[in-house]
Phi, psi and omega in degrees: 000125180274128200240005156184158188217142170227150187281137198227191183262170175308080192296161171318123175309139163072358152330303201218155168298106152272150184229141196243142181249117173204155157229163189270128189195150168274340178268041179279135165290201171257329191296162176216122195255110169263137168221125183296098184270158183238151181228179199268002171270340154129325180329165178201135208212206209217091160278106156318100172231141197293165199115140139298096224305170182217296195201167150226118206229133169248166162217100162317310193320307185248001190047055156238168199223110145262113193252132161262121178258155155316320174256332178237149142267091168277111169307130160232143178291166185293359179263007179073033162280156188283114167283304215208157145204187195228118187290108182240193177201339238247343188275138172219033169221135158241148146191142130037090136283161187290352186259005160105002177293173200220143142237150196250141157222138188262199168299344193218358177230168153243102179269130175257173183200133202239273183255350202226084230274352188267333167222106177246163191196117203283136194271126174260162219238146173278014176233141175266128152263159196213139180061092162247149176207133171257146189253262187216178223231146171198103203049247186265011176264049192295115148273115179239156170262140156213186189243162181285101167351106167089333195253057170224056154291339189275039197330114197264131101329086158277152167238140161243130172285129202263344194287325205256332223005086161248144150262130176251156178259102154304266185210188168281155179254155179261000000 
């Protein structure tokens, strides 16, 4: 059972045992995104994945591993089997809930994902956002920044709540 994943540089042939996650696509890049998996005996191996790196996220909670890429977004059970993935180009945050669901964000959304990288469903906002970065997580709580869509001078504090899941305005930034 994998109990952590980093994201790393090109390791040395034969550092680590690999497993290469490809699809067959003609919109494939050239790039490839490594990640150092950890298992819970402490072993440690090599996931290949097509891409540029992004994110890597686990949820023990639900046993799922979502790796984000420049070409994918990739589902793995917590044993590194391959479920599922999605071609993507457009997401550029992953992260976790304490409640083990996962969020995603392109530029202008916050996406949740519960059980399934095939169903997600966009959290809405009191605001159209725009550049959002997700920060940091403090207990049920995630704080990211963005800027107000057509407004942007205006720089935001957010918070996403994960118990309620609603999104809020902290406050403005300077």
């Amino acid at each position: 059972m994998i109990i952590e994943g980093q994201i790393i540089y090109r390791p040395y042939s034969g550092e680590y045992d690999e497993r290469i996650y490809d699809n067959t696509s003609s919109w494939n890049s050239q790039n490839w995104t490594y990640i150092k998996f950890t298992n819970d005996d402490y072993s440690e191996w090599c996931g290949v994945f097509r891409g540029l790196p992004k994110a890597v996220s686990i949820s023990s909670i639900k046993n799922i591993i979502l790796v984000l890429t420049s070409d994918y977004l990739y589902q793995l059970s917590i044993n590194g089997d391959l479920v599922d993935l999605v071609e993507q180009s457009h997401y550029r945050n992953l992260t976790a809930t304490p409640l083990g669901d996962f969020l995603l964000s392109d530029y202008n959304n916050v996406i949740r994902i519960i059980n399934s990288i095939q169903h997600r469903e966009q959290i809405s906002s009191p605001i159209e956002m725009d550049n959002i970065r997700f920060k940091t997580w403090n207990g049920p709580i995630l704080e990211f920044t963005c800027d107000e869509f057509c407004n942007w001078d205006r720089h935001l504090n957010m918070i996403y709540n994960s118990e309620t899941n609603k999104i809020e305005i902290k406050n403005e930034s300077t």
